[in-house]
Backbone as ProteinMPNN parsed JSONL, in Angstrom:
{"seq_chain_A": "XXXXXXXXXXXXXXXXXXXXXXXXXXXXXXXXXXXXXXXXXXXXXXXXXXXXXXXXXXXXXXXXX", "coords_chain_A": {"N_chain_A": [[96.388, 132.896, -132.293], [95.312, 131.831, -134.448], [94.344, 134.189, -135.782], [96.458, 135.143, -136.806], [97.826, 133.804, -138.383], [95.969, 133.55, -140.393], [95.871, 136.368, -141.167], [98.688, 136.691, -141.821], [98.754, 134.424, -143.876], [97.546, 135.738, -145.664], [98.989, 138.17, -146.573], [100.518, 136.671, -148.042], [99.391, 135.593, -149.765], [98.218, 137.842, -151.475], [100.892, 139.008, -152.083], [101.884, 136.915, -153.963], [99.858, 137.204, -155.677], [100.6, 139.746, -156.762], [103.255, 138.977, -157.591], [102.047, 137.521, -159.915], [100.496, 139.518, -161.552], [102.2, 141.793, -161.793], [104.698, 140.67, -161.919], [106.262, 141.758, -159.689], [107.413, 141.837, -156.629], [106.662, 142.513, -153.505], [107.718, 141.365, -151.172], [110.173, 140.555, -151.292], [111.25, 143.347, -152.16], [110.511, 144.507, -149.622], [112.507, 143.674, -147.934], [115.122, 143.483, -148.768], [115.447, 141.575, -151.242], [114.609, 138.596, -152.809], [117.002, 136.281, -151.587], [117.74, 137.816, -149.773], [118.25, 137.281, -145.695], [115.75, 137.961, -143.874], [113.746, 138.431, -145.689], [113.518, 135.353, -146.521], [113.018, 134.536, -144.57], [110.185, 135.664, -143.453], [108.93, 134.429, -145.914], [108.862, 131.704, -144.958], [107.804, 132.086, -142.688], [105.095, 133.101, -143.605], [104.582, 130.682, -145.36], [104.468, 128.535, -142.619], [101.97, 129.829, -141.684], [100.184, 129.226, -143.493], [100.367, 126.051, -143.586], [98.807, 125.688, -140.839], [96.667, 127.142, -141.355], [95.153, 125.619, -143.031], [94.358, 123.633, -141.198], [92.218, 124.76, -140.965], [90.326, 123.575, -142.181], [89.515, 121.223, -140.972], [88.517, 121.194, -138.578], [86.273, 121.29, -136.217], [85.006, 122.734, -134.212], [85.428, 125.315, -134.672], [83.725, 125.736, -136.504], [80.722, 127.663, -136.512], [77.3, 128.161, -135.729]], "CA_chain_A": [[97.259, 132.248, -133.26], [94.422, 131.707, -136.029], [94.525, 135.256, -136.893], [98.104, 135.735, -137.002], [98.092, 132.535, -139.715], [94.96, 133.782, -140.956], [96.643, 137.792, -141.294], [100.19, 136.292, -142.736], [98.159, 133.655, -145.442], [96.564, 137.158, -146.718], [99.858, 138.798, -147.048], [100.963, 135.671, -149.151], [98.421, 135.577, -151.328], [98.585, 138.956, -151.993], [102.153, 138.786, -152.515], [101.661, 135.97, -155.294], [98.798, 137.735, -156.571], [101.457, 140.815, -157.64], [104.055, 138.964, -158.762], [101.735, 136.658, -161.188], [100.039, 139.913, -162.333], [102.861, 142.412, -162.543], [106.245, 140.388, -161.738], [106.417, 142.653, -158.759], [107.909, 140.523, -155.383], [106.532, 143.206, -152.767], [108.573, 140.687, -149.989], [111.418, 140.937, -151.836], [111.597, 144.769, -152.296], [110.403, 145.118, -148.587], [113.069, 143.043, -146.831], [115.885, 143.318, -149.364], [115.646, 140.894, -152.301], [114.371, 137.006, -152.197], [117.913, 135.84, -150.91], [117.791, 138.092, -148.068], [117.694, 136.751, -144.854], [114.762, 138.274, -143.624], [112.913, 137.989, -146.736], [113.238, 134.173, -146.025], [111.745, 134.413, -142.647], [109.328, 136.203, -143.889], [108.289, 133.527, -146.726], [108.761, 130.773, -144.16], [106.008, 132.326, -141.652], [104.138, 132.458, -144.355], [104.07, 128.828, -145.388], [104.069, 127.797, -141.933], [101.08, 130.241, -141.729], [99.289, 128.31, -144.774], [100.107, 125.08, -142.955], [98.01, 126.593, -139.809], [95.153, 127.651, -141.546], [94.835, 124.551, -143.515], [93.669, 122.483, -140.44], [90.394, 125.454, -140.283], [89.187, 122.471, -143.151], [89.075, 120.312, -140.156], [88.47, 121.708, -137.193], [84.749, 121.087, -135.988], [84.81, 123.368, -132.923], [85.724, 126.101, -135.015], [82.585, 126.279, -137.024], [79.226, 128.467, -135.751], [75.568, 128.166, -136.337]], "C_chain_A": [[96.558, 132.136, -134.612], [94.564, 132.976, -136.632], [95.571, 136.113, -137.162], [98.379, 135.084, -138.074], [97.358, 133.034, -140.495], [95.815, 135.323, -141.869], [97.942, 137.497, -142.472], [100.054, 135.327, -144.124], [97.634, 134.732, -146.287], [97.218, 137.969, -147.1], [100.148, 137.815, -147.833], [100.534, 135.737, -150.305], [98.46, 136.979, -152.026], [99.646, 139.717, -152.723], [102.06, 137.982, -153.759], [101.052, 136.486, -156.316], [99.756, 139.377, -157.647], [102.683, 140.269, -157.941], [103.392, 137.856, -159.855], [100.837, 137.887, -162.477], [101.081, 141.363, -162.732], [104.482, 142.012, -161.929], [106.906, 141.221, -160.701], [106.347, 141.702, -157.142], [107.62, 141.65, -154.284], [107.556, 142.363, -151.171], [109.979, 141.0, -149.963], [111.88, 142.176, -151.462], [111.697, 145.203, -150.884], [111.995, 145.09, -148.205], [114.33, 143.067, -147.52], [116.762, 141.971, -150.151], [115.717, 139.209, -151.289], [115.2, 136.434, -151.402], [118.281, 136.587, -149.179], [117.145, 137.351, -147.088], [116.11, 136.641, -143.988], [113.785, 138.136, -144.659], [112.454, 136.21, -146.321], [112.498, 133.811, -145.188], [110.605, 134.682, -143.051], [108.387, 134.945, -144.375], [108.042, 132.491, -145.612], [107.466, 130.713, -143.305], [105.061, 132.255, -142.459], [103.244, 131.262, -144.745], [104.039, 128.381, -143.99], [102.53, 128.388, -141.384], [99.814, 129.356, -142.207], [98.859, 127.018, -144.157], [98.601, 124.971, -141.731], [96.975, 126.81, -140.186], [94.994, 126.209, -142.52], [94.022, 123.503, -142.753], [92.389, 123.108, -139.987], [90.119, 124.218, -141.124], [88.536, 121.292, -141.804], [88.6, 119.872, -138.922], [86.575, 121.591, -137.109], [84.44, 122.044, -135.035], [84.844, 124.63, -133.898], [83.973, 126.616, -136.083], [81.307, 126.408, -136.427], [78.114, 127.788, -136.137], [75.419, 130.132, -136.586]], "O_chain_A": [[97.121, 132.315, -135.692], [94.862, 133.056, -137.823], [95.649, 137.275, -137.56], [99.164, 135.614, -138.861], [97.874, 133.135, -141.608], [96.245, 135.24, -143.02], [98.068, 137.958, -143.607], [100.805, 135.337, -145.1], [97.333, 134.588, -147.472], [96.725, 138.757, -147.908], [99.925, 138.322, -148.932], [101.005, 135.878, -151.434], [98.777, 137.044, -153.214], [99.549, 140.615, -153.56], [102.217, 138.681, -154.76], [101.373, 136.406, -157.502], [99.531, 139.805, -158.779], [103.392, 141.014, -158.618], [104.178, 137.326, -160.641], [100.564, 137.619, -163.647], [100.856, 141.979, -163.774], [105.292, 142.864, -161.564], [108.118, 141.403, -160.818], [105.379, 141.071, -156.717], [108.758, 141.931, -153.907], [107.948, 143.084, -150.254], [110.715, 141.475, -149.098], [112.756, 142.293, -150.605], [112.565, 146.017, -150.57], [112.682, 146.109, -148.147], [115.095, 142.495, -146.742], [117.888, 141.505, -149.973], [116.206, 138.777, -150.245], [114.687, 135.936, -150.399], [118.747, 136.203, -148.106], [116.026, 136.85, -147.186], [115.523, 135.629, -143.606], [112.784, 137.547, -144.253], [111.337, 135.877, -145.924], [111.579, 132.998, -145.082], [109.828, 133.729, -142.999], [107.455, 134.472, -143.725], [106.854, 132.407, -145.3], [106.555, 129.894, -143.184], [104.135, 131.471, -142.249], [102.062, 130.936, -144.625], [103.279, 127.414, -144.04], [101.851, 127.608, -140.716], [98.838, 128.947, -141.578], [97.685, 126.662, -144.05], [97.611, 124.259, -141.894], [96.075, 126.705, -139.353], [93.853, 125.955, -142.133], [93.244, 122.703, -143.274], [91.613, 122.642, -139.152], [89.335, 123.573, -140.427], [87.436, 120.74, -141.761], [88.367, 118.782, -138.399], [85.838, 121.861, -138.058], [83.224, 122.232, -135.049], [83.713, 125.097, -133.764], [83.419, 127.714, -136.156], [80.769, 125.45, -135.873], [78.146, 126.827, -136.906], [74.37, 130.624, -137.002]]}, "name": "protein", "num_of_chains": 1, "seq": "XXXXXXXXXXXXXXXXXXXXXXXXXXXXXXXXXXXXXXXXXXXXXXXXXXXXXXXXXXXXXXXXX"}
């Protein structure tokens, strides 16, 4: 599950990262435009992705030597 959240937070960002540097919505274009349904889903897994990897800050088991 971590690196399915982990995998889908790295499409996000990546996604953000092209439309803040060329207005280009690669989610959009995939899935047919922001309002599409699937587009939605899409974004959604995303953020619940984000959520998901947010609790590595707190997780104690999770970090090595």
């Amino acid at each position: 599950m971590d690196m399915i959240a982990l995998i889908l937070s790295i499409v996000g960002s990546l996604n953000w990262g092209l439309v803040a540097l060329f207005k280009f919505d690669l989610v959009a274009w995939l899935f047919g435009g922001q309002t599409a349904l699937l587009s939605r889903i899409v974004y959604a897994l995303v953020a619940v992705a984000g959520v998901w990897c947010a609790t590595f800050l707190f997780r104690r088991d999770a970090v090595t030597d």
